[in-house]
N, C-alpha and C positions, 0 to 999 in steps of 0.2 A: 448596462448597455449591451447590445447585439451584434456583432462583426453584420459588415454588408454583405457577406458572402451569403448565398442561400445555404440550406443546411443538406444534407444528400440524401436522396431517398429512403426510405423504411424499405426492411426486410422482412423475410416471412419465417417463421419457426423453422418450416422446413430445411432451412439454410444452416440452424447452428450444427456442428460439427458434434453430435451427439456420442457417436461410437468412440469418436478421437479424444473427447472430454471424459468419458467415463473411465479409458483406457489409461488417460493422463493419470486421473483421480484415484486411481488403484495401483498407478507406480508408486506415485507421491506416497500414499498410506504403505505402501510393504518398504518405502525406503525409511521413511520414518518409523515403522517397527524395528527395522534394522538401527538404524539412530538409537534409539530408544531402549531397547531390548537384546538383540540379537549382541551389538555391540559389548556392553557393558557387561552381559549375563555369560556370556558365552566365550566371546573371543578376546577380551581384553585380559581377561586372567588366566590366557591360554599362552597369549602372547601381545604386551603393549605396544610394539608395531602395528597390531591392527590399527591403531588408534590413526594413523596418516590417512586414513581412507575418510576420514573427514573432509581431508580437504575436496577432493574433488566433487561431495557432496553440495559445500559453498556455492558453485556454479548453480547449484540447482533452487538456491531461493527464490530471485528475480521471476525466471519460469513459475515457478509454484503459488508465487502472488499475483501471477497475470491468470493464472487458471480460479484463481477465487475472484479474481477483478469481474471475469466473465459472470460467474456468480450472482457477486453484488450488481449487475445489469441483467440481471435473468436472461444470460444467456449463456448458459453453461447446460440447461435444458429445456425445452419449450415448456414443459410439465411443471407449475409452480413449486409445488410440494417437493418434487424430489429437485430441485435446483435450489429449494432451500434446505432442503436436509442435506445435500453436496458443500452449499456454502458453510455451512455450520458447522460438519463435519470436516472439512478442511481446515476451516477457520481457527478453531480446539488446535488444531496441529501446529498451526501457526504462531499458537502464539494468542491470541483474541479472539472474546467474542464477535460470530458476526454481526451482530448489530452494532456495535461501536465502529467495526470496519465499515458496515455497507456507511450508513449516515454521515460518516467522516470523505466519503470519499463522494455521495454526491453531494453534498455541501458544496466540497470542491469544484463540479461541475458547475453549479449556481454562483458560485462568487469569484471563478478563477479571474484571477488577476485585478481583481479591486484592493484596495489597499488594507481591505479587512480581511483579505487573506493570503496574499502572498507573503511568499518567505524570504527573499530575502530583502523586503521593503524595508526602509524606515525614513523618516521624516528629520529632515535635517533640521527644521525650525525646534526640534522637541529631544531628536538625538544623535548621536556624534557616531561615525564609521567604529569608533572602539568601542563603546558601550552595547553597540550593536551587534556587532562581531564574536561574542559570548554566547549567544542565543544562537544566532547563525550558525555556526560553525559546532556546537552542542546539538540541534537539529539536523545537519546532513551526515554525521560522522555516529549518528545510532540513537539519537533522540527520540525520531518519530517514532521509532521501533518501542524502543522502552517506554514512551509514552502508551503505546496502546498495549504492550503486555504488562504493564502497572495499573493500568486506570479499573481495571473491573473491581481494583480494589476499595473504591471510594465505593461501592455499590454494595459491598456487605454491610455497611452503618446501618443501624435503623434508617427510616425513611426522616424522621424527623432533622438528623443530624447531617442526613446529604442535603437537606432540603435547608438547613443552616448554611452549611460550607456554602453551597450554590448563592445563594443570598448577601454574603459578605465577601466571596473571594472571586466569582464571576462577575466578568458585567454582563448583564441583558445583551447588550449591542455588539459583543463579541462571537470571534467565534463558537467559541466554548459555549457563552451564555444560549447559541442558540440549538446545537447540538442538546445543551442537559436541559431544556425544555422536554426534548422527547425523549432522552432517556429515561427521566425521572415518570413519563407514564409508568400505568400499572404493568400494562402486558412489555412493555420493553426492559423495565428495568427486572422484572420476576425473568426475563430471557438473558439477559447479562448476568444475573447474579447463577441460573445455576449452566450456563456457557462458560463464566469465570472460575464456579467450583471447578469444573471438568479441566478447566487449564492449569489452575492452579494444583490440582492432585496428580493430574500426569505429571505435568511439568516437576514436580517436587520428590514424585515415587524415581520420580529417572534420575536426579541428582543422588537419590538414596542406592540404586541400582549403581550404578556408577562407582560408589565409597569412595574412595582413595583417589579413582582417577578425575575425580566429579570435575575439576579445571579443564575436562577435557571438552564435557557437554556444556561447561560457561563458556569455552572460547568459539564452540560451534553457535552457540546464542549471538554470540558479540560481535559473530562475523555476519547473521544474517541480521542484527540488527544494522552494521554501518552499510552492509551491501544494499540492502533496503533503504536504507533513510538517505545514500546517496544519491543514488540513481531514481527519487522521488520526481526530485524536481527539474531533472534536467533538461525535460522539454519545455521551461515555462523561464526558466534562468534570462533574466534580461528581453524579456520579449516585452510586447505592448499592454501599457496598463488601462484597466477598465474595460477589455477584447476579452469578454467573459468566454468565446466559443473558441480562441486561438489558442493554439501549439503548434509547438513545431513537429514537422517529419522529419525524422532523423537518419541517414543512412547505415546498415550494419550487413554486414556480407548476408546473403539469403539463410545462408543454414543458422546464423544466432540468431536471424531475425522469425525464424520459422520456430526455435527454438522457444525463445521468447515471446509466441503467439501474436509476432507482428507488432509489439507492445511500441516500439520503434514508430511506428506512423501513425502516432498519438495526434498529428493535428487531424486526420480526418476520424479518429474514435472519437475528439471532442465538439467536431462536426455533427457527428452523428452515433453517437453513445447505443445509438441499436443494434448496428452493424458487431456480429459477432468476429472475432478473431480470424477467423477462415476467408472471410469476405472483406478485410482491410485493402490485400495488397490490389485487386479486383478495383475498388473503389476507388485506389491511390491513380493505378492507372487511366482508365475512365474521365475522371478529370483532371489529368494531365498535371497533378501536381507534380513540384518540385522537391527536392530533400531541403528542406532549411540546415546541414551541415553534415558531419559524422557525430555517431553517438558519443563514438570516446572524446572527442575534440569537446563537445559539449560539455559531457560530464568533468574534465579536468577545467575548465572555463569556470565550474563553480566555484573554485579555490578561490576566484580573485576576492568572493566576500560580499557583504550586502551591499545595496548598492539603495542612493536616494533616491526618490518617488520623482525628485526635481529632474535627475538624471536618466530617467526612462524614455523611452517611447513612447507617446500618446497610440491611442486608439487610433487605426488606419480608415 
């Protein structure tokens, strides 16, 4: 079903922030060569102190998956080719192929908030707040994340034997079962498997570069997996079910919200998924929406736990 709200104008190419996005896209990659290399090879066996300069790296996850979000809606650059060689190439850095990212995440868009996709649903007639609460809480605290930097792995098997697993351990009518319909095409899965090589040999040669300190590059994983898989779902956390186009806007001071790419006034990007990053706060304004809360109020909100499909909000 469709929110009665109209949806908000289309944008023109001319409008993504091109210069601003290539500029991001070239921090992100020299910071993650420092991650990666500069760290480990150079300064960490000069002096293990270096190694605290992780932390304030952490901050910079959120931002760096809102910059491949743009991406995944081709708007990172008007020019398709190089907006998918930015996604892809981001992507590898992050962690995941893009193709498992982009499709996971417009999936999302087509089914937010129906019962076949939200997270923290569950069905009292079939399951109890504590059974439920395992997955839940396994999901916002780093789940998502290790889900999608594990899964290219099922994509090295012959075709035969993903085409088994799929068969017996998905259902068709799930999420999942409809996502590995197209991954298991030819041209998508030959694009996961060698996007996954390329994750899986960086990702692995940097643990080896690392030696001794290698706990240092798992706790920097560990923190952009829970920072990610927290702050997933905090604009959808209790809002109305089967309002496939609803989120909420969230308030955050201008400079994290700018940082952020605006990612904060997710209900009018799920309004209108064209409107690139630059053009959110513009839009927000215009029609006169409101903030549906603060971010951080939202995101600590999620602690209280799944909640039942009976206990929701209907569609407005």
């Amino acid at each position: 079903m469709r929110s009665a709200e109209p949806t908000l104008p289309p944008v023109r190419g001319r409008d993504i922030a091109i210069g601003v996005n290539c500029a991001l896209a070239l921090l992100y990659v020299c910071l993650h060569v420092y991650l990666f290399l500069v760290l480990p090879l150079w300064l960490l066996p000069h002096d293990v102190r270096w190694g605290w300069t992780v932390l304030p790296l952490a901050l910079l996850h959120n931002p760096f998956w809102s910059l491949i979000h743009e991406a995944i809606h081709d708007l990172f650059h008007p020019r398709r080719r190089i907006n998918l060689f930015f996604g892809r190439a981001l992507s590898i850095l992050f962690g995941s192929p893009f193709r498992i990212l982009r499709l996971s995440h417009l999936l999302h868009h087509k089914l937010n908030r129906t019962p076949l996709e939200g997270t923290e649903f569950y069905d009292r007639g079939r399951k109890s707040f504590a059974s439920s609460a395992f997955g839940y809480y396994f999901q916002i605290f780093g789940g998502l994340y290790l889900v999608e930097l594990l899964s290219p792995l099922l994509f090295f098997l012959p075709r035969r034997l993903v085409k088994k697993f799929n068969d017996r351990f998905v259902k068709p009518e799930s999420v999942s079962g409809i996502l590995m319909q197209s991954w298991t095409r030819d041209e998508a899965m030959r694009e996961i498997r060698i996007d996954g090589a390329l994750v899986l040999s960086a990702f692995g040669a940097v643990v080896y570069f690392y030696g001794g300190h290698w706990p240092l590059f798992v706790s920097a994983l560990l923190a952009r997996a829970v920072l990610i898989s927290f702050l997933d779902n905090v604009y959808h956390y209790r809002t109305p079910v089967n309002d496939v186009l609803y989120a909420r806007n969230l308030w955050l001071p201008n400079g994290l919200a700018t940082a952020l790419l605006h990612f904060n006034l997710h209900g009018i990007h799920h309004q209108n998924p064209a409107i690139p990053w630059i053009g959110l706060p513009v839009a927000f304004r215009q029609h006169s929406r409101r903030f549906q809360g603060s971010y951080f109020r939202a995101a600590i909100e999620q602690l209280g736990g799944p909640v039942a499909l009976e206990d929701l909000p209907r569609r407005r």
